[in-house]
C-alpha positions as CSV (number, residue, x, y, z in Angstrom):
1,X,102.8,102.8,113.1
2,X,103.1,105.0,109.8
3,X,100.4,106.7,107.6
4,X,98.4,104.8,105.4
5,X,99.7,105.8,102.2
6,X,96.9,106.7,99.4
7,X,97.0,105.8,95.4
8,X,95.6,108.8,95.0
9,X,98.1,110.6,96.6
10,X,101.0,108.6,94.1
11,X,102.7,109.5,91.8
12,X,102.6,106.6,89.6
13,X,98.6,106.6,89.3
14,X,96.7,108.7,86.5
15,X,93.4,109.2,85.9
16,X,91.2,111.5,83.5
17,X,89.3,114.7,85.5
18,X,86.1,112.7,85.4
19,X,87.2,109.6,87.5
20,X,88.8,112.0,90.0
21,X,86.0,114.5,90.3
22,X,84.1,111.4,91.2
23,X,86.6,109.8,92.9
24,X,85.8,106.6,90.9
25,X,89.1,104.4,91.9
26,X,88.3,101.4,90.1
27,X,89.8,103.5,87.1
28,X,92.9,104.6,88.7
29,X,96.1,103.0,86.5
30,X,99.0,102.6,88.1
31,X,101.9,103.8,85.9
32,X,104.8,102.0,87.5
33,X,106.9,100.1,85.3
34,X,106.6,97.0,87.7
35,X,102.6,97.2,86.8
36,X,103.0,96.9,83.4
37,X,101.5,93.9,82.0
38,X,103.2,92.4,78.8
39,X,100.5,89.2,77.4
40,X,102.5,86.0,76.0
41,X,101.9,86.0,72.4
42,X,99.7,83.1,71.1
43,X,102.3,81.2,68.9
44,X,98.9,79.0,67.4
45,X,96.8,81.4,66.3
46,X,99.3,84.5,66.0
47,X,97.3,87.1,67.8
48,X,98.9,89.5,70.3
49,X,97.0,91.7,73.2
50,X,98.6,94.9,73.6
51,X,100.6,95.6,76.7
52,X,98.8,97.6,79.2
53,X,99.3,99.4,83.2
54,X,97.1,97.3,85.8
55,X,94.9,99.3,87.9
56,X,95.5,100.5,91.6
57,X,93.4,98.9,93.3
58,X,94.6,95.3,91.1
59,X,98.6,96.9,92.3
60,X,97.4,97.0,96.1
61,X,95.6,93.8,96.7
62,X,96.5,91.5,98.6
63,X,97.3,88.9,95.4
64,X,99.2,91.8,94.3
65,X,102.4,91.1,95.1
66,X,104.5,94.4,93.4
67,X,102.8,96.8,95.8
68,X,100.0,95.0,98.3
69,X,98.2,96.3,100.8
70,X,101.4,98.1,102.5
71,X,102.1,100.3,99.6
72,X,106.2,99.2,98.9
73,X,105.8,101.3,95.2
74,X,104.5,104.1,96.3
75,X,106.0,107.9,96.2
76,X,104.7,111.2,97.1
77,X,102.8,113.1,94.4
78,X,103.3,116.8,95.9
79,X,105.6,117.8,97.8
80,X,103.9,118.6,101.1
81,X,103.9,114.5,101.5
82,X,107.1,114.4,101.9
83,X,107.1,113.5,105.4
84,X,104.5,111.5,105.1
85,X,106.7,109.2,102.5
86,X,109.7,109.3,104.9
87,X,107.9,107.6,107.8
88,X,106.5,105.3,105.2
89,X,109.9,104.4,104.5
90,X,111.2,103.7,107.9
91,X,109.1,101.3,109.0
């Protein structure tokens, strides 16, 4: 069985120093073009939601189906996890 892979340890998820210091991961986004969110635009009343990144732990749910719980999006941040991403990939 491989390593759990970590969000934190992504690539794709960014944060401000704050949230990380505190390791507050309900504010983690996930920057992966998959997790971009793009809202229908209301043809009625005209109003448009801007387009925004979902967050990580939204990306790794189990509803989630771009990433879930197994992590299918994620690549190493630094380079010393390397390894860790080619196990991920094998199994």
């Amino acid at each position: 069985m491989s390593e759990k892979v970590l969000c934190k340890d992504c690539k794709h998820m960014k944060t401000n120093w704050f949230n990380r210091m505190i390791d507050n991961h309900h504010w983690f986004t996930c920057e992966h073009p998959n997790s971009l969110y793009q809202p229908k635009e209301d043809l009625v009343v005209g109003k448009t939601e801007k387009a925004y990144f979902q967050s990580c732990s939204r990306m790794r749910s189990a509803l989630g189906d771009e990433c879930g719980p197994s992590g299918k999006l994620w690549e190493p941040r630094n380079k010393k996890d390397l390894f860790k991403f080619i196990k991920h990939v094998s199994v």
